[in-house]
C-alpha positions as CSV (number, residue, x, y, z in Angstrom):
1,X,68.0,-20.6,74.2
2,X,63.9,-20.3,74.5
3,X,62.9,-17.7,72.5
4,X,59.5,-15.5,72.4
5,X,57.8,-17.4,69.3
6,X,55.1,-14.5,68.7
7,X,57.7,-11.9,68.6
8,X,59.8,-15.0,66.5
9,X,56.8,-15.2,64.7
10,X,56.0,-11.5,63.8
11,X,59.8,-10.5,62.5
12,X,59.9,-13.6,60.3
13,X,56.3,-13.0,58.8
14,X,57.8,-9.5,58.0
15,X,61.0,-10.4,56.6
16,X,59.1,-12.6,54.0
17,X,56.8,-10.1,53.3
18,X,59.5,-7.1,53.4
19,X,62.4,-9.0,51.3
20,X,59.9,-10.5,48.6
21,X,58.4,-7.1,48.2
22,X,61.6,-5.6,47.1
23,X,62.1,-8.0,44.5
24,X,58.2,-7.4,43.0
25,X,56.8,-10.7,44.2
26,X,54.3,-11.6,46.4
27,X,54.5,-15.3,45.7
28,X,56.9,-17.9,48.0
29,X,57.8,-21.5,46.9
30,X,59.5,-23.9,49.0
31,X,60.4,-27.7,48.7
32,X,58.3,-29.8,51.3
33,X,60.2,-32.9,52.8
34,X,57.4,-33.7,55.3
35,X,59.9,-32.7,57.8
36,X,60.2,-29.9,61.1
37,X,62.3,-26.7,59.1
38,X,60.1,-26.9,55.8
39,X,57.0,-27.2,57.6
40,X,57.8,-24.1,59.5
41,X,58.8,-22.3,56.9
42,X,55.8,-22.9,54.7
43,X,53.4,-22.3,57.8
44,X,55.1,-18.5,58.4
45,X,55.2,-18.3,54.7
46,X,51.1,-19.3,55.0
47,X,51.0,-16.6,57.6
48,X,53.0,-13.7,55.5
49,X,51.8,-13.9,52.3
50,X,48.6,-15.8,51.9
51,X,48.5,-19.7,51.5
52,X,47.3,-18.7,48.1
53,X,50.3,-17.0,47.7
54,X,52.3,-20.1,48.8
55,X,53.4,-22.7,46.4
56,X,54.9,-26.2,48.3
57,X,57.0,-28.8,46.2
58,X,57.0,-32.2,47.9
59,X,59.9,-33.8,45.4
60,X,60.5,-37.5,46.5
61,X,63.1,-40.3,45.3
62,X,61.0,-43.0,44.4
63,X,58.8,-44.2,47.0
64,X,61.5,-43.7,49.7
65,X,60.1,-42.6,52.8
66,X,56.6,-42.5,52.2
67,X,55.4,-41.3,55.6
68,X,57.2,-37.9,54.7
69,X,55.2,-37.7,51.8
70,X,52.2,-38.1,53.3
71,X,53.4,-35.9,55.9
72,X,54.2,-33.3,53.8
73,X,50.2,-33.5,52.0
74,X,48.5,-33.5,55.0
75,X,51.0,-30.2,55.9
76,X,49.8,-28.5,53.0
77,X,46.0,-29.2,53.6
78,X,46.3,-28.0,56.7
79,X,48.0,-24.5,55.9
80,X,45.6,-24.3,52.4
81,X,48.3,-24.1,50.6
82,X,49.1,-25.2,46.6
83,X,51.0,-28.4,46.4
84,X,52.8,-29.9,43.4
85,X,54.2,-33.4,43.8
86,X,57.4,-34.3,41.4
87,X,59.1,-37.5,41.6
88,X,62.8,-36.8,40.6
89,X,63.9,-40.3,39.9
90,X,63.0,-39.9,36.1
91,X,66.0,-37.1,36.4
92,X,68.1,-38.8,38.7
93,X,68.4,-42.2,37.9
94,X,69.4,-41.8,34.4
95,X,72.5,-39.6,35.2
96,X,73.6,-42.6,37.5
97,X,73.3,-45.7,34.9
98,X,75.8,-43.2,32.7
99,X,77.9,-42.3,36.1
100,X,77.4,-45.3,38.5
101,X,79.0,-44.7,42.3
102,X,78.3,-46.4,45.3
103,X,78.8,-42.9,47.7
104,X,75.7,-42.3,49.1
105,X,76.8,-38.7,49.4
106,X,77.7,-38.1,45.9
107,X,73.8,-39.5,45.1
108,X,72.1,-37.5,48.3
109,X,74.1,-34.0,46.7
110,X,73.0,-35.0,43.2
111,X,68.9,-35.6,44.4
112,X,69.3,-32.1,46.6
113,X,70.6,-30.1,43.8
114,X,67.8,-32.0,41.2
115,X,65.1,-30.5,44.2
116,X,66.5,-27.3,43.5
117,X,66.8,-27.6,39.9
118,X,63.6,-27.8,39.7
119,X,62.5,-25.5,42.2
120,X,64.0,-22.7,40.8
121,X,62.3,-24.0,37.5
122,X,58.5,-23.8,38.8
123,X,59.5,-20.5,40.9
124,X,60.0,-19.1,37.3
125,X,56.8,-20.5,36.3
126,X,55.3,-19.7,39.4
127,X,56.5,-16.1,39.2
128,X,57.2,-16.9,43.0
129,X,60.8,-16.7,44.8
130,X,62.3,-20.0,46.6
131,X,62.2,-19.8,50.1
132,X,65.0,-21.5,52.4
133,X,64.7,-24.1,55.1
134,X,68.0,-24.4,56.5
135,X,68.3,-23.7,60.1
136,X,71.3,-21.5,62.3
137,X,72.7,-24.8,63.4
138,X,73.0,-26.7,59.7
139,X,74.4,-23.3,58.4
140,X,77.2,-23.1,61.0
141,X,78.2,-26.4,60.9
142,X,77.4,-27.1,56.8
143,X,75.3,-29.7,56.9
144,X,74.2,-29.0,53.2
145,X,74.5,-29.0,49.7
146,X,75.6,-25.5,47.9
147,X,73.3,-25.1,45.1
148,X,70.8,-28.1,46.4
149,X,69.0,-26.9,50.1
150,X,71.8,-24.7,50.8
151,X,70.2,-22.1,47.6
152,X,67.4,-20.1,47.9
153,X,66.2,-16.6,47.3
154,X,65.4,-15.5,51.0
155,X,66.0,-17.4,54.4
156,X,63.4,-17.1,57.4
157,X,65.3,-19.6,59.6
158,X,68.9,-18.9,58.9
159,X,69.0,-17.3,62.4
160,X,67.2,-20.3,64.1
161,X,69.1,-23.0,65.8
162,X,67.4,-26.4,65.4
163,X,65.9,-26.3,68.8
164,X,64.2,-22.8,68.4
165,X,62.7,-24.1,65.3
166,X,61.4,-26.5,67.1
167,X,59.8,-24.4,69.5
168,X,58.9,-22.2,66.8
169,X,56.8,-25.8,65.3
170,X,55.0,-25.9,68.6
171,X,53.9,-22.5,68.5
172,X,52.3,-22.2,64.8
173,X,51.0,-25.9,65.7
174,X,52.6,-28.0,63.7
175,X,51.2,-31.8,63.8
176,X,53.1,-33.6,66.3
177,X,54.0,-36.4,63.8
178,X,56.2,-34.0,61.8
179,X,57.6,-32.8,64.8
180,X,58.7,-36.0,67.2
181,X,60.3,-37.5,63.7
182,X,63.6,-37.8,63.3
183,X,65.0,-34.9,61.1
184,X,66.0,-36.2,58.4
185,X,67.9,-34.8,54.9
186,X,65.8,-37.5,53.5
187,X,69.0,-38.6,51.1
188,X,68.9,-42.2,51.6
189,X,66.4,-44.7,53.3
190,X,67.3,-44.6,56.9
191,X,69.6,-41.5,57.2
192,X,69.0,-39.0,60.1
193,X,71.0,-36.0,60.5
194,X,71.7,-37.0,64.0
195,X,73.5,-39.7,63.2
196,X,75.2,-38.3,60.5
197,X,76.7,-35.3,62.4
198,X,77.2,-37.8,65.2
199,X,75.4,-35.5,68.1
200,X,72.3,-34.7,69.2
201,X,70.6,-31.4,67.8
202,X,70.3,-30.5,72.1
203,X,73.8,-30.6,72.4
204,X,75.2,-29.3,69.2
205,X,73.2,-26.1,69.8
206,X,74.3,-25.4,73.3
207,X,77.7,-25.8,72.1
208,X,77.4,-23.4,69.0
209,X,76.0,-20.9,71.6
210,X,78.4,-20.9,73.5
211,X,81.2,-20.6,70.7
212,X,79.0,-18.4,68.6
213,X,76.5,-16.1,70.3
214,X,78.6,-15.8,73.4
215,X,81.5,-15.8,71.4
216,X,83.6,-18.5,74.0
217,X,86.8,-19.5,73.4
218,X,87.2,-23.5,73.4
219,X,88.9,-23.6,76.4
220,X,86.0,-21.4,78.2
221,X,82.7,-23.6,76.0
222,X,84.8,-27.0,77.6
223,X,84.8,-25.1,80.9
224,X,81.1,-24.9,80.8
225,X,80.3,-28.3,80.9
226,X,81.4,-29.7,77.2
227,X,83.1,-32.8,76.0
228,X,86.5,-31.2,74.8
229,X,86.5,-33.6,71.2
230,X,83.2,-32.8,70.8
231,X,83.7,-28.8,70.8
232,X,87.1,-29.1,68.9
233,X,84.8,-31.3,66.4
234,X,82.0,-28.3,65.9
235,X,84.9,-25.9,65.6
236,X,86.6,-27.8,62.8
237,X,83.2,-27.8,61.2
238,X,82.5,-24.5,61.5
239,X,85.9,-23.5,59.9
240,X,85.7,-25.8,57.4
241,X,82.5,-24.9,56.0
242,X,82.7,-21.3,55.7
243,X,83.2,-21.5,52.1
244,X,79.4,-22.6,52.1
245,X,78.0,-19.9,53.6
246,X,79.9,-16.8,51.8
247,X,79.4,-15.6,47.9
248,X,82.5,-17.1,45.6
249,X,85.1,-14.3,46.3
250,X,85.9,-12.2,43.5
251,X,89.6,-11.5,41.9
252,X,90.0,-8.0,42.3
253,X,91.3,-6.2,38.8
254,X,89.5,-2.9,39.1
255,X,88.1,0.4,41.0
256,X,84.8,-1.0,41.8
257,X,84.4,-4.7,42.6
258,X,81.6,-6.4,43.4
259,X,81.4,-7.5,47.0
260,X,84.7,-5.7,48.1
261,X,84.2,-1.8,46.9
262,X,80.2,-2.0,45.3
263,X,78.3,-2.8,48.2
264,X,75.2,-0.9,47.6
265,X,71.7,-2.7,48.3
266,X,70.1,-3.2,45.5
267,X,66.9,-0.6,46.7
268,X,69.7,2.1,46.9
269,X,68.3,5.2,45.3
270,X,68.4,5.4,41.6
C-alpha cells in the first residue's frame, strides 16, 4: 500500500484549499494531540492555506501525557503556525463529581466530545472551519467518537490508512519523536490504540485492503495469508460501525427528502 506522497501531497493541499473555499473561508483549525494524524494534517493544512491561516488547538486533560504536549508546541513552531493551549479539565471534571463512573470509555468519549466542543467554539471565533484527523483505517473500523474526533467540517485523511499516513509523516518531515510514538487516542494515561483494537496498525491495514479496496470475500482475505478470527473480527467492526460514518437517516414523509430525493451540492447553480 506505498503511495506517491508528492502526488498524496498535492491532491490533499487542494482539497483543503478547494472545499474551504466553497464555504468562504480561508482559515483551518484542528485539535493538536502531539500525535502522527494531527500532525499531518496541520503540516498539509500549513502547506494549503498559509500557517497563518492555520489555527492548532493542543486541548490536554490535566497534565496527562505531557510529552504530547510538548510534542504538539514544538509541532506548531515548526510549521509557524497559531497555537492556543486549553486545559479541559475545568469542563470535564465537574460533570463527573455530579455523574461519577468508573468506564474509562464513558470519560475518554466525554473529553473527545469537550475537544470538539470547543473546537467548533474557537472555529466560530476564529472564522476558520475544523479540520479532521481521523485516518481510512479508524473510519472503517470506528475507532471514534461521533461528535468528539469523529466531527469535523472537511477530512484530508479520510482516505489514508494508518500506514500511508505514516508515510505521508515522513515525507512532509515530521519529527521522528511524533512519529515512532505510539498512536495514541490520548483518553487515559497509558492507552494506545493498538492495544485497544487488539492488532497492529501493519496488519489491520493489510486486512482492510484486502476486504475493502480489493473488495475480497473473507474466505479469499484468509486465503491470502490472514488469521481467520482476526478478519471475521475487522468485519464485525466494520458492520457494526457503519452507523458512525453515515448522516442520521431521515424518515421519509414527503416529495423531496433530504439525503434520499434532494441531493444537490450545495455550489449547485442558483
Amino acid at each position: 500500500m506505498k503511495i506517491n506522497c508528492e502526488f498524496v501531497e498535492r491532491i490533499l493541499c487542494g482539497f483543503i484549499r478547494e472545499e474551504l473555499g466553497k464555504s468562504g473561508f480561508g482559515r483551518g483549525i484542528l485539535g493538536l494531540s502531539g500525535g502522527l494524524d494531527s500532525s499531518v494534517c496541520a503540516a498539509l493544512a500549513a502547506r494549503a492555506l498559509g500557517p497563518e491561516n492555520v489555527l492548532g488547538l493542543i486541548l490536554p486533560y490535566k497534565d496527562y501525557v505531557p510529552q504530547d504536549i510538548a510534542d504538539a508546541e514544538d509541532l506548531t513552531r515548526r510549521l509557524g503556525i497559531r497555537v492556543r493551549t486549553i486545559n479541559i479539565a475545568p469542563m470535564v471534571d465537574p460533570y463527573f463529581a455530579a455523574e461519577p463512573t468508573s468506564d474509562r470509555k464513558l470519560l475518554g468519549n466525554k473529553m473527545a466530545r469537550e475537544r470538539m466542543s470547543i473546537l467548533y467554539d474557537q472555529s466560530a471565533r476564529d472564522k476558520s472551519l475544523i479540520l479532521g484527523t481521523s485516518n481510512k483505517t479508524e473510519l472503517l473500523v470506528g475507532y471514534g467518537t461521533i461528535h468528539g474526533d469523529l466531527a469535523c467540517a472537511v477530512n484530508p485523511l479520510g482516505d489514508l490508512y494508518k500506514t500511508q499516513v505514516r508515510q505521508m509523516a515522513v515525507h512532509l518531515d515530521i519529527p521522528a519523536a511524533i512519529r515512532s510514538k505510539a498512536p495514541t487516542a490520548g483518553l487515559w494515561p497509558g492507552q494506545t490504540d493498538e492495544e485497544e483494537i487488539g492488532i497492529t496498525y501493519e496488519e489491520l491495514d493489510a486486512i482492510l485492503f484486502e476486504l475493502v479496496d480489493r473488495r475480497r470475500r473473507v474466505e479469499e482475505t484468509i486465503g491470502s495469508g490472514h488469521d481467520r478470527e482476526k478478519v471475521e473480527r475487522i468485519l464485525r467492526l466494520i458492520r457494526g460501525s457503519e452507523f458512525k460514518r453515515r448522516m442520521p437517516p431521515i424518515a421519509k414523509v414527503s416529495g423531496r427528502t433530504i439525503g434520499q430525493d434532494f441531493l444537490y451540492p450545495y455550489d449547485w447553480d442558483k
